[in-house]
C-alpha positions in Angstrom: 0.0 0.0 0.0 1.7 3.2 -0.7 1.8 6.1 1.3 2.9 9.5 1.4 4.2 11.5 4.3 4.3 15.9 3.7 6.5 17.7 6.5 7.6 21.2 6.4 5.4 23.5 7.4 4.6 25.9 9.9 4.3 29.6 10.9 6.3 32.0 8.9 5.8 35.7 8.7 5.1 37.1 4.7 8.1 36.8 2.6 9.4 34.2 4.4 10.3 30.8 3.2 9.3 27.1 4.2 10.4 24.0 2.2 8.5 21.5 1.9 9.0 17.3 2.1 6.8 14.5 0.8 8.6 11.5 1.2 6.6 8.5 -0.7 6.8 4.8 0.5 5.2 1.4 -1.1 5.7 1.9 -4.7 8.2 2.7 -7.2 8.5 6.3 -7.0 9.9 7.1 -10.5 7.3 5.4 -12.1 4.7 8.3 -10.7 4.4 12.0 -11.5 4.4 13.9 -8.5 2.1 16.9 -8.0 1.5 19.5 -4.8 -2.1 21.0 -4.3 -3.0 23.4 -1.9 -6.6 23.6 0.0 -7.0 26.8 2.1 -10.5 27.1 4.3 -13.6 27.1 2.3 -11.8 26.5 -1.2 -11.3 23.9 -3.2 -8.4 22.0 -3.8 -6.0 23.5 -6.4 -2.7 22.2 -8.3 0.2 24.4 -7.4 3.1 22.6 -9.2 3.8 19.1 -10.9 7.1 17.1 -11.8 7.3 14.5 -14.2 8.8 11.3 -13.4 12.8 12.5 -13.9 11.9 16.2 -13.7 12.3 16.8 -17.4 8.6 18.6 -17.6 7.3 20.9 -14.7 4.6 23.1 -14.4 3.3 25.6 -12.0 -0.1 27.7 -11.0 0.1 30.9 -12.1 0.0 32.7 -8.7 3.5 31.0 -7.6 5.4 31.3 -10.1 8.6 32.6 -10.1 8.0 32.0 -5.9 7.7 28.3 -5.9 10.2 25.8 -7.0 9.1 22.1 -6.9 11.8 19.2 -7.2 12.3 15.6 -6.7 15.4 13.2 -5.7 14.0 9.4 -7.1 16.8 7.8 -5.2 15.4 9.2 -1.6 11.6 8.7 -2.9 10.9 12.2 -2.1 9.5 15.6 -3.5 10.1 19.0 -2.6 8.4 22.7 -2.9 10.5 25.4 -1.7 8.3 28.4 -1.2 9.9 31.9 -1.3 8.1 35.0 -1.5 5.3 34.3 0.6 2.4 35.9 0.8 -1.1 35.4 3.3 -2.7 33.7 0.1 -0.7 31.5 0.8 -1.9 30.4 3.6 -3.6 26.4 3.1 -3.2 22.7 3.7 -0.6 21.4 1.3 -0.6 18.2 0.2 1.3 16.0 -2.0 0.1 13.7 -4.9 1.3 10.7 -6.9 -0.2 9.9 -10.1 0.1 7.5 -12.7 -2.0 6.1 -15.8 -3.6 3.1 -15.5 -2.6 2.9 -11.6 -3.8 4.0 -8.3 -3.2 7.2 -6.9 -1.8 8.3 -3.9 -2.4 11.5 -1.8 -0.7 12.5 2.1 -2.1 13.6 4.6 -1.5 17.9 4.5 0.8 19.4 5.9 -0.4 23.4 7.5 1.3 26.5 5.8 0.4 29.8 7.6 1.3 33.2 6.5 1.0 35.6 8.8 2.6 38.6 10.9 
């Protein structure tokens, strides 16, 4: 059964920086294309940023770009989002994703970003 486990966030005043860790277990993680979504109070839950499988293709939201840089190491099953830049709309549960065709899909379990002074 595979499992995802997001760490990394926290309380950080605006235009701070967190970094955050999603460490995958259970399955092959280079087989899956790694996303992070963000779900702040009363919203849905958007895509902020995805990786292909060797990080050849990325893409972001528009409202983080040039602020968020997502990454991935395959050989310590684990995805990253460095947030820079950060603003109060930032503020949300972040969560990481795995996905691949034809297989299940795997989400963690949030991890809390707050933006505030």
């Amino acid at each position: 059964q595979g499992q995802l486990v997001e760490s990394g966030g926290g309380l950080v005043q605006p235009g701070g920086s967190l970094r955050l860790s999603c460490t995958a277990s259970g399955f092959t993680f280079s087989m899956y294309v790694m996303s992070w979504y963000r779900q702040a109070p009363g919203k849905e839950r958007d895509l902020v940023a995805r990786i292909s499988r060797f990080g050849i293709n990325i893409n972001y939201a528009d409202s983080v770009k040039g602020r968020f840089a997502i990454s991935r190491d395959n050989a310590k099953n684990t995805v990253y989002l460095q947030m820079n830049s950060l603003k109060p709309e930032d503020t949300a549960v972040y969560y990481c994703k795995a996905e691949r065709m034809s297989s299940a899909e795997y989400w963690g379990q949030g991890t809390q970003v707050t933006v505030s002074s």
